[in-house]
C-alpha positions in Angstrom: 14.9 36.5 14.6 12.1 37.1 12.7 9.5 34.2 11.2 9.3 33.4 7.6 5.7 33.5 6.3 5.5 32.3 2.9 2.2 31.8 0.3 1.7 28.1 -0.6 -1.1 27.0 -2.9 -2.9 23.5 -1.6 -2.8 22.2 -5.0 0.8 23.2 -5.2 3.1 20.4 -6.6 6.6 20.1 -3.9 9.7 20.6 -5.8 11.3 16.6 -6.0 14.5 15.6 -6.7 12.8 13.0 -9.2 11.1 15.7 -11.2 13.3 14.8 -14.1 11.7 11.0 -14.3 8.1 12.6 -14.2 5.6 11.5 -17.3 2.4 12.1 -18.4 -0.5 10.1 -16.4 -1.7 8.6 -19.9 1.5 6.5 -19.9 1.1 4.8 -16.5 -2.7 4.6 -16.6 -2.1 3.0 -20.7 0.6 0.2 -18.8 -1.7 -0.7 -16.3 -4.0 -1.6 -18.9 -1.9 -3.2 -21.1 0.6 -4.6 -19.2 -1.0 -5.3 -15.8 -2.0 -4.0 -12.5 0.8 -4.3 -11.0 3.6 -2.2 -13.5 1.0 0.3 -14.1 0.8 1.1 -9.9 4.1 0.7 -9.3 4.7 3.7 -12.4 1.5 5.4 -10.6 3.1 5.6 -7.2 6.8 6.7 -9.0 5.7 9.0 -10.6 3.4 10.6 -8.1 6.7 11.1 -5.8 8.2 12.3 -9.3 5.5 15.1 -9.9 5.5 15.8 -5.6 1.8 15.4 -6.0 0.1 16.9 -3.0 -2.8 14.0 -2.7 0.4 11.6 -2.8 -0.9 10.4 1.0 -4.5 9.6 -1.4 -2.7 8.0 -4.2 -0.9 5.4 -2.2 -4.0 4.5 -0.7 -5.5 4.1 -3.5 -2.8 1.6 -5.0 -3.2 -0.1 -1.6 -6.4 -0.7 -2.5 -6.6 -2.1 -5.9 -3.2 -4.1 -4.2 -5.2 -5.8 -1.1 -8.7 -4.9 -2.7 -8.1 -7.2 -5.9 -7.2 -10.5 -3.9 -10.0 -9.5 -0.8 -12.5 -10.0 -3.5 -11.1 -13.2 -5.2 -11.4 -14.6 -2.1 -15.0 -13.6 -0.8 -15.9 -14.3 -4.1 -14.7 -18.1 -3.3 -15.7 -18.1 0.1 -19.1 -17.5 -1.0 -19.4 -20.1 -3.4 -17.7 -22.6 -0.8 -20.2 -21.5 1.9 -23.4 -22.3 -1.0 -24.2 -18.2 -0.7 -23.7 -17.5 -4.8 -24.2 -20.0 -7.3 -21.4 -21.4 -9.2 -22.6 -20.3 -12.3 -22.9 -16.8 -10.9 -19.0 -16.5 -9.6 -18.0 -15.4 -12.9 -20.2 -12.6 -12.8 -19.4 -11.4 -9.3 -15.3 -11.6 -10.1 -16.2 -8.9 -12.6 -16.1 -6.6 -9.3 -12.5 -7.1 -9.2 -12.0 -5.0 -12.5 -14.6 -2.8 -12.0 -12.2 -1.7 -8.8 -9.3 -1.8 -10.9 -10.3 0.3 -13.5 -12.5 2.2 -10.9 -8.9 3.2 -8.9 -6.7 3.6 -11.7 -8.7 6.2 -13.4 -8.7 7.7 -9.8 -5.3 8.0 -9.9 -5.5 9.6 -13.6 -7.3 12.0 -12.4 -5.4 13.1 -9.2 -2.5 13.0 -11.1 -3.5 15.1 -14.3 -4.3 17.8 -12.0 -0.8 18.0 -10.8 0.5 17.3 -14.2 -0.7 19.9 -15.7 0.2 22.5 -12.7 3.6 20.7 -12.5 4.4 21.2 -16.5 2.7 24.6 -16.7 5.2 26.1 -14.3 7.9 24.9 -16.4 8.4 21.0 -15.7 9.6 18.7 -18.4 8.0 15.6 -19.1 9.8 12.6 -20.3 8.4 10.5 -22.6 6.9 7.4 -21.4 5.9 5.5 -24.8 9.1 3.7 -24.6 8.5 2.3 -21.3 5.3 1.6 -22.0 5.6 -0.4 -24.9 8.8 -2.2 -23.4 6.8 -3.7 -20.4 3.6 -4.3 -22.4 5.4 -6.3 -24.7 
């Protein structure tokens, strides 16, 4: 019995059985800041198993991150203003770090994911439409 070689390209999106509930990037990244962190990464991590993104492994971990990240730095924040290292009057300032990761990861994600996207629909994937969506859960 003879091996099967085959050509795959790294970038490569894996064929999914979810392919059919795959969206544009725009629509989760637009929930997540509209709507809140977490619909727009729970839509992020659907729909990178939708497109069979090949960083999926980096995706997750980033979700993880702005998931455990967010509430790490709420509470070092605190901690530090408990302990007398950062002056009340400077917290506010320093809880701006928890956006900056926020945004910081989901326009990581964006970008892993419009790489595949646009791979995925060039090679004949069909998109759905994720304005409805969108609008339902930012309302």
């Amino acid at each position: 019995m003879a091996a099967r070689a085959y050509y795959r390209l790294p970038d490569e999106p894996l064929p999914s059985g979810l392919s059919r509930y795959a969206t544009d990037p725009l629509w989760p990244l637009l929930t997540l800041m509209l709507a809140g962190g977490g619909c727009g990464l729970a839509w992020f991590a659907s729909n990178s198993a939708a497109l069979g993104s090949p960083t999926r492994g980096r995706e997750w971990g980033c979700i993880a991150l702005s998931a455990l990240g967010s509430p790490a730095l709420v509470f070092a924040v605190t901690a530090a203003v408990g302990f007398g290292a950062l002056a009340p009057t400077l917290a506010p300032y320093a809880l701006l770090s928890v956006l900056a990761l926020k945004v910081a990861v989901a326009y990581a994600l964006y970008l892993m994911q419009q790489h595949t996207f646009e791979v995925w629909e060039h090679y004949g994937g069909q998109p759905r439409n994720g304005l409805p969506l969108m609008l339902l859960l930012a309302v």
